[in-house]
Structure formats: structure tokens, C-alpha cells
PLY file of the C-alpha trace (Angstrom):
ply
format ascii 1.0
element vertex 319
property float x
property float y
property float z
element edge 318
property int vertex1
property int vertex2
end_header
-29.40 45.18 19.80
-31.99 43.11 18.13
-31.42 39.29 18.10
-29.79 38.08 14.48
-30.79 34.97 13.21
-27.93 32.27 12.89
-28.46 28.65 11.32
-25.64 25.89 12.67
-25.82 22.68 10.83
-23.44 20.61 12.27
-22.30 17.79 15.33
-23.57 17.47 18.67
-21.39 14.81 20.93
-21.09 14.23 24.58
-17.47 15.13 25.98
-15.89 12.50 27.86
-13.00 14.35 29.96
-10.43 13.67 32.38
-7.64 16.06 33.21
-4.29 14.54 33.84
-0.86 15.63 34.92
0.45 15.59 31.49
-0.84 14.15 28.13
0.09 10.30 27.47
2.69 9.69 25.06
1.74 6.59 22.22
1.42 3.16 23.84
0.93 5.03 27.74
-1.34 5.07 30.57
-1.65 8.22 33.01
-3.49 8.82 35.93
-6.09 11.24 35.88
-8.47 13.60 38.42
-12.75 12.83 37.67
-14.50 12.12 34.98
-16.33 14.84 33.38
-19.28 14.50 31.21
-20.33 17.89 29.61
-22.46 18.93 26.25
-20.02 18.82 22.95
-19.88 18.61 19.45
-18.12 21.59 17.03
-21.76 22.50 15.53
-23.70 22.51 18.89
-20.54 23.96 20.67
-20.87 26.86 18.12
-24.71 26.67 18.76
-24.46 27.12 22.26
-22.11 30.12 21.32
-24.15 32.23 19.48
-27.02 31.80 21.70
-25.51 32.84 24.91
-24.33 35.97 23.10
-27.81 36.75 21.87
-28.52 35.35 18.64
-31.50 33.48 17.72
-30.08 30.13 16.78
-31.79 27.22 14.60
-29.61 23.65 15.31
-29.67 21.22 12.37
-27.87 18.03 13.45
-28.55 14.26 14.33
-28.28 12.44 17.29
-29.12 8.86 18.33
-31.91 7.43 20.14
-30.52 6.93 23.32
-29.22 8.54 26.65
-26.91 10.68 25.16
-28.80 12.14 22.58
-32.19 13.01 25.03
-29.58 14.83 27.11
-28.36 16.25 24.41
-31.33 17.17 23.05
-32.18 17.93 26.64
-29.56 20.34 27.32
-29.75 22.22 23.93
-33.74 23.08 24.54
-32.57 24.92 27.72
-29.87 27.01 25.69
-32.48 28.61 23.93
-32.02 26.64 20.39
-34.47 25.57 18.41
-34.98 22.39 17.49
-37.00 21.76 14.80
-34.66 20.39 12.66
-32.80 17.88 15.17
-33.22 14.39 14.13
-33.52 11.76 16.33
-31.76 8.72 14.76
-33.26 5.06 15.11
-30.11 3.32 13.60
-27.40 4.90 14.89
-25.61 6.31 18.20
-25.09 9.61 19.44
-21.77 11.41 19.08
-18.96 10.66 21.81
-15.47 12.41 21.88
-12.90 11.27 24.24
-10.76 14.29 25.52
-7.70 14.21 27.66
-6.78 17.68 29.26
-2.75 18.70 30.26
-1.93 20.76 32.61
-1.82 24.35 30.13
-5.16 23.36 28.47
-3.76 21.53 25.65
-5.83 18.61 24.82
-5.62 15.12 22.88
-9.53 13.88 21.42
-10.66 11.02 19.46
-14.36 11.39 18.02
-16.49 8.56 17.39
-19.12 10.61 15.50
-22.20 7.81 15.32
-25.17 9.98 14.31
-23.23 12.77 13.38
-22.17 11.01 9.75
-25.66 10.38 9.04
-26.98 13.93 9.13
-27.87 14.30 4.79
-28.70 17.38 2.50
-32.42 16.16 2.93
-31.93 16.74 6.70
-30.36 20.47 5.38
-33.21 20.94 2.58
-35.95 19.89 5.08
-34.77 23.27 7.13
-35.12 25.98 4.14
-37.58 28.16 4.92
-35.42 29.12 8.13
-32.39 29.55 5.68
-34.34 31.73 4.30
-34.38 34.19 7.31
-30.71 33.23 7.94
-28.86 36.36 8.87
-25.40 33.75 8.93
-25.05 30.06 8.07
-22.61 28.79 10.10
-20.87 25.18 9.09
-17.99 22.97 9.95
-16.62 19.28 9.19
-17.77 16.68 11.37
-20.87 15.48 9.03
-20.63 14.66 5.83
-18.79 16.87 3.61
-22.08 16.88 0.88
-24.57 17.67 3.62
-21.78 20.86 4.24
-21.98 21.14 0.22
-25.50 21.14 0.56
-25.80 24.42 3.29
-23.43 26.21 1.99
-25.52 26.11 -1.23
-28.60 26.97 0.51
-27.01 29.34 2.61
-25.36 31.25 -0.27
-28.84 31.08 -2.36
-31.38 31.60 0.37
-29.97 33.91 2.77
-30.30 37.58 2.64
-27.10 38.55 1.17
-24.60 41.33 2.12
-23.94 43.96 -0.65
-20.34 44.05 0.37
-18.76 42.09 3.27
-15.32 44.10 2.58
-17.50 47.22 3.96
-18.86 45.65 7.19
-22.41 44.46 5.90
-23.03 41.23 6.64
-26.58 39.52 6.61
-26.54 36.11 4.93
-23.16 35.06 5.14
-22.18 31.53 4.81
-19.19 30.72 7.66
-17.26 27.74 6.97
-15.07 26.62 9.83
-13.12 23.89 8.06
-12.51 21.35 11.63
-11.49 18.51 12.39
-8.52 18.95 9.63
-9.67 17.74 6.70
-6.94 15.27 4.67
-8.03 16.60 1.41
-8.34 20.01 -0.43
-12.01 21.11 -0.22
-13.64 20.97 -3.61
-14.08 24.43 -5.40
-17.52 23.75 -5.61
-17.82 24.62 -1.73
-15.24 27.26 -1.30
-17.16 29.01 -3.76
-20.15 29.21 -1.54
-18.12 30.39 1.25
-17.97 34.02 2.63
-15.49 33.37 5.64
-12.97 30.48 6.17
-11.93 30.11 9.59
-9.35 27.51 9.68
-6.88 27.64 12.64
-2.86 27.09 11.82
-3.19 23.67 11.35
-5.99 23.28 9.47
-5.09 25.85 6.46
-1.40 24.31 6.35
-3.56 20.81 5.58
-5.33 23.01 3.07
-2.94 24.98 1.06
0.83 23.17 1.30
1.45 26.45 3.09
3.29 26.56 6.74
2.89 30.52 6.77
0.06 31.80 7.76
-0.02 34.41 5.14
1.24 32.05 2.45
-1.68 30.14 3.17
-3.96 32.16 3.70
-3.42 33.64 0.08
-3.54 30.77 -1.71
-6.98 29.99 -0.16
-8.21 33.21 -1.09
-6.83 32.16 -4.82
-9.19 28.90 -4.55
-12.18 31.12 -4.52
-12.60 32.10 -0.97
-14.06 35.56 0.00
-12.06 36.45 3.45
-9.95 33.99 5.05
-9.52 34.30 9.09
-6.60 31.43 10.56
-7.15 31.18 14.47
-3.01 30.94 15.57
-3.91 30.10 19.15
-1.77 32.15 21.68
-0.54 34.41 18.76
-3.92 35.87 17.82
-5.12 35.65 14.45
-5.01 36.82 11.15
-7.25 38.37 8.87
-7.23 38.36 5.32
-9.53 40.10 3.01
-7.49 40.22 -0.11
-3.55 38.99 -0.93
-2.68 42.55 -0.36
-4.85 43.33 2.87
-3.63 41.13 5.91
-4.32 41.81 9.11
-2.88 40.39 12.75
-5.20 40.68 15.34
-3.26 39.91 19.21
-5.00 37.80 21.15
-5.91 38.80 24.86
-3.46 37.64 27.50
-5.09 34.67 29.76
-4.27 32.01 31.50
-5.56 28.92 29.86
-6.74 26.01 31.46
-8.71 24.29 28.99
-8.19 24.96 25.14
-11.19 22.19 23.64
-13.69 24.50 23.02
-11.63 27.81 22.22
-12.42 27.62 18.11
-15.90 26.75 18.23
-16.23 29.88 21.02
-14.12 31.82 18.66
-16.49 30.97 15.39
-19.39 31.66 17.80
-18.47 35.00 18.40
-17.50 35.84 14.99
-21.03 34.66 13.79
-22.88 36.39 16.03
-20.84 39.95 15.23
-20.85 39.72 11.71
-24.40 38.94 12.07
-24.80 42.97 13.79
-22.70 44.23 11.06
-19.62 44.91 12.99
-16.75 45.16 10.38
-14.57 42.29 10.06
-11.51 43.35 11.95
-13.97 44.52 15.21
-15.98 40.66 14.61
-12.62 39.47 15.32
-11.26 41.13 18.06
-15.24 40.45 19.60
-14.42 36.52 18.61
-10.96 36.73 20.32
-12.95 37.63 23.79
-14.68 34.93 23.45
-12.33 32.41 22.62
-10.15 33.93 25.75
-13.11 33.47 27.93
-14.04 30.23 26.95
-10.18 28.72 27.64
-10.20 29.94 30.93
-12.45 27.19 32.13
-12.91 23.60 31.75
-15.07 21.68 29.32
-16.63 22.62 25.74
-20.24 24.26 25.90
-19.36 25.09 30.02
-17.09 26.82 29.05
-18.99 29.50 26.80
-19.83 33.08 27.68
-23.12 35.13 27.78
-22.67 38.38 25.97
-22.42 40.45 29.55
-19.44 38.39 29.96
-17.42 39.64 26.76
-18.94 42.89 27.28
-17.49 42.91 30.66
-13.93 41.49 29.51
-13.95 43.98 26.58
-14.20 46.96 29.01
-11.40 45.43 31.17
-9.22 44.91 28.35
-9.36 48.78 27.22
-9.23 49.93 30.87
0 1
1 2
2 3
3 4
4 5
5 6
6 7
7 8
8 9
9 10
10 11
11 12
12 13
13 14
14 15
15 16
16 17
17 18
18 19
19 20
20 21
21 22
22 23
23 24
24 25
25 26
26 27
27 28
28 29
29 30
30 31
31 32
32 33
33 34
34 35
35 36
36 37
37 38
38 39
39 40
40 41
41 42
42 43
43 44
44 45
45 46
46 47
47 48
48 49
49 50
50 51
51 52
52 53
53 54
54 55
55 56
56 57
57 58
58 59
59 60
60 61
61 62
62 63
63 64
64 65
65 66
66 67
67 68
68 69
69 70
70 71
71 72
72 73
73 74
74 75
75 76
76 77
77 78
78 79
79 80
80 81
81 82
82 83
83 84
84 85
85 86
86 87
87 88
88 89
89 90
90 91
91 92
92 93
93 94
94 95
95 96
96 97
97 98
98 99
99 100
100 101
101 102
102 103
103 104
104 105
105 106
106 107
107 108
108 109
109 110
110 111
111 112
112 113
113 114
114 115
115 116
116 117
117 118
118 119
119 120
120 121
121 122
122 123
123 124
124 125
125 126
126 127
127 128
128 129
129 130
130 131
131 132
132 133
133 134
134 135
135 136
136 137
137 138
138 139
139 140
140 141
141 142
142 143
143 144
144 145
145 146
146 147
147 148
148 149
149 150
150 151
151 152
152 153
153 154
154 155
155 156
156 157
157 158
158 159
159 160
160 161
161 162
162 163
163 164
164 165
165 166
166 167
167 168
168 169
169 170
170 171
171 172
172 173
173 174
174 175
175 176
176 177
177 178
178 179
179 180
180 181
181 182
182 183
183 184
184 185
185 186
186 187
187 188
188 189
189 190
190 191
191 192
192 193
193 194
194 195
195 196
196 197
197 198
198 199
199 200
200 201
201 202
202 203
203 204
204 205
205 206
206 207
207 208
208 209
209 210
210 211
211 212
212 213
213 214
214 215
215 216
216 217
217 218
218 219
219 220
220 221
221 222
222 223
223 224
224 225
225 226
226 227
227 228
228 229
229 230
230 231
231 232
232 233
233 234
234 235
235 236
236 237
237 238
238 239
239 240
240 241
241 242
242 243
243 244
244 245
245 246
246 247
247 248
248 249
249 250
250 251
251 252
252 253
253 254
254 255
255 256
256 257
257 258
258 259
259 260
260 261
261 262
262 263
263 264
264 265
265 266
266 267
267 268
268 269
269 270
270 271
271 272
272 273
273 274
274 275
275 276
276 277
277 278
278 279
279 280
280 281
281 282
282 283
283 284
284 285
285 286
286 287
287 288
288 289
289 290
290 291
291 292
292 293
293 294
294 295
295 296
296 297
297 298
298 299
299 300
300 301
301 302
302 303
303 304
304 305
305 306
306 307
307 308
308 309
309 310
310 311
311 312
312 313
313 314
314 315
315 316
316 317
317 318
């Protein structure tokens, strides 16, 4: 298939991580195993992705002007990304997140985002002629929620637009994946702009009020939101294209050993499958490979797949 074009504006950090016996409680110290430092960041994590599985992907992001970021930087040039619109910021520092690892792959992570907040809609507007040629837009919450206002706008205006996503075409879809959790509703203003919500459990309980998944993923769509897709880890996910049209996808059976980067692998996939037209139910089961590839192994942007590896899986899985 011919490469799709996919636009991620969003974080890059560098993962701090130590795997321990079993996560600390408040107030406690464990002993870990080795520090590991490895590429991170929800935006360049979802990046990374897309790229491996094929897709011509344009980063927009910050990052600070120091070791970090020129690895950073560094590391993202040999994905295959380009890198036009990756600013390289004077005043403050590249993205860090701190992650603990358990012994099942659940995780604990504080962010301390540095450049990351400092990434503006002029950064987003300076990038619109590639919007332009967008075949997704693919956004989540760890920069400023205008500069998200801001691409979703431009994604929804400049992008070539499917005639009906409830039919499988997709080209210029805006992808919101609304993580870290935010603490308020999003404004209307945004969900409006948004094709595809991809909030895990967590996240759309924040959102709507609503501890049922289908509860709340209802009264999301009600807020203006086209299709909603909630990520419920081990129990697959669900799909929801209208109040009346739910679907549960299963997830595939693995063993986990490292969860961190299992929703930005999962909104990877999805992006680069809607991007080929698949219909939404197949660009979900293809986004559930990845995400069970990716938790098999340790660390965030390590842990990603090429698309020989989910094609691979796929056949395994229906064998």
C-alpha cells in the first residue's frame, strides 16, 4: 500500500525507567533493577507508531536546547519523521517522565513536561501547508490545550475530508486522544473538530460522570463527537459510532510486561489504518495488534512494531 500522510502535533520526553518488584505505595522507597533511558513522549510515541507501520509522518512538537532534546531530535530523524516543524527551545527544558514498572506491566509516571507546554498555535499554523496534505491529524493532551484547539481546527479545515467516516472513508480525519486525563470537560469548541475520541476507561469516566463504558461513551457522542473508541486495557475496547451502534472489540491474549506505551501504540495503529481506509471496526482490531505487541516489551517508543510485525501477529492470531 502507498504511504498515508499523518501529522502528530504533540510531546516528545525522555523516559526515565526502572522496573521494580512491585510499585511503591505513598511515602515508600523500593529497590529497583537498571536504569533505563529510552525515547518518550505521547505525541512522538504515536509518531514513532505510525512510522514504523508505514506512514509518512510530519512531528510538530518542542523540545529544549539541551542533551535531551538533540537526542531526541536525534533519535526521531532516524525513525523516518520529519522534522521541519520541531522547535528547538532556548528558554526552556526538554520533556522528562519518570516511570516506575511492576512486575505485570503496570506502571506509576510523573511528567515534568518543560518544552512540551510551550509548543503554541503559531508553532501549529507555521506547519499548514503539510495539514494541507494531511491524510489524519493526530493529537493528544500534553501541550497546551489551545495549541490542541488550534490543530484540530486546522486539521478539520485543511485536511482532505472523508465523505463519510461511518462507511470506512477516511482521509483527513482529526484523532483526538484525550491523555494524560484531563480534570476538566473539553470545551465544545474542540470536540466539535474531532472525528475520533480515543479515551481509555479512565479518561472518558473524567470526561462524562460516566463509570460505564457505554454510558460514557454516549454522552460524549451527545457533546458533539463523531465516533468515540475507549481503550479498556485487558478487556479490549469499545467502539461507538452512534448511541445505538456499540461495538466490543476483544483484545488479543498476551502476556504483558510493560503497559507505558500500549495507548499511544494503540492510537498509532488506529491512525495509520484509518488513514488506508480500513473501516472502523477492522482499524481497531489492526490498533489492538499493536497495542498487544507493544506491551510485550519494555519501554515506550522500543517497544513499537514495524508493520511486518502486526502483519505477522495478525496471521498468528487467525491461525
Amino acid at each position: 500500500m502507498a504511504a498515508r500522510r499523518i501529522i502528530v502535533v504533540g510531546s516528545s520526553n525522555t523516559d526515565l525507567i526502572v522496573r521494580a518488584g512491585r510499585l511503591p505505595l505513598p511515602g515508600e522507597t523500593v529497590t529497583g533493577g537498571d536504569l533505563m533511558t529510552a525515547a518518550g513522549g505521547k505525541g512522538a510515541n504515536q509518531a514513532v507508531a505510525a512510522a514504523r507501520l508505514g506512514a509518512e509522518v510530519c512531528f510538530v512538537g518542542r523540545v529544549g536546547k539541551d542533551m535531551f532534546g538533540e537526542q531526541a531530535r536525534q533519535h526521531l530523524a532516524q525513525e523516518g519523521l520529519d522534522l521541519r516543524f520541531l522547535v528547538e527551545d532556548g528558554e526552556a527544558p526538554s520533556g522528562v517522565a519518570l516511570i516506575v514498572v511492576g512486575p505485570r506491566g503496570q506502571n506509576i509516571i510523573a511528567v515534568a513536561p518543560g518544552a512540551n507546554h510551550r509548543l503554541t498555535a503559531g508553532d501549529v499554523q507555521a506547519a499548514r501547508s503539510v495539514f494541507r496534505q494531511a491524510d489524519v491529524v493526530l493529537l493528544q493532551l500534553e501541550t497546551p490545550l489551545e495549541t490542541v484547539e488550534a490543530a484540530a481546527r486546522l486539521g478539520h479545515e485543511g485536511g482532505r475530508r472523508a465523505q463519510s467516516l461511518a462507511q470506512g472513508r477516511a482521509q483527513g480525519l482529526v484523532i483526538l486522544n484525550p491523555a494524560p486525563a484531563p480534570t476538566q470537560a473539553l470545551p465544545a469548541s474542540l470536540l466539535g473538530q474531532v472525528d475520533v475520541l480515543t479515551p481509555n476507561e479512565h479518561e472518558a469516566a473524567l470526561l462524562t460522570g460516566e463509570k460505564d463504558p457505554e454510558k460514557a461513551a454516549a454522552a460524549l457522542l451527545d457533546q458533539g463527537v463523531k465516533t468515540v473508541v475507549i481503550t479498556l486495557g485487558e478487556a479490549g475496547a469499545l467502539l461507538a459510532a452512534s448511541p445505538s451502534k456499540m461495538v466490543h472489540i476483544p483484545a488479543y491474549p498476551v502476556e504483558a510486561v510493560d503497559t507505558t506505551a500500549a495507548g499511544d501504540a494503540f492510537n498509532g495503529g488506529l491512525a495509520v489504518a484509518l488513514a488506508h481506509e480500513q473501516n472502523l471496526e477492522a482499524a481497531v482490531r489492526y490498533a489492538s495488534a499493536v497495542a498487544a505487541i507493544s506491551v510485550t516489551r519494555l519501554g515506550a517508543q522500543p517497544s513499537l512494531p514495524n508493520a511486518d510485525e502486526v502483519t505477522t501477529f495478525l496471521r498468528q492470531q487467525s491461525g
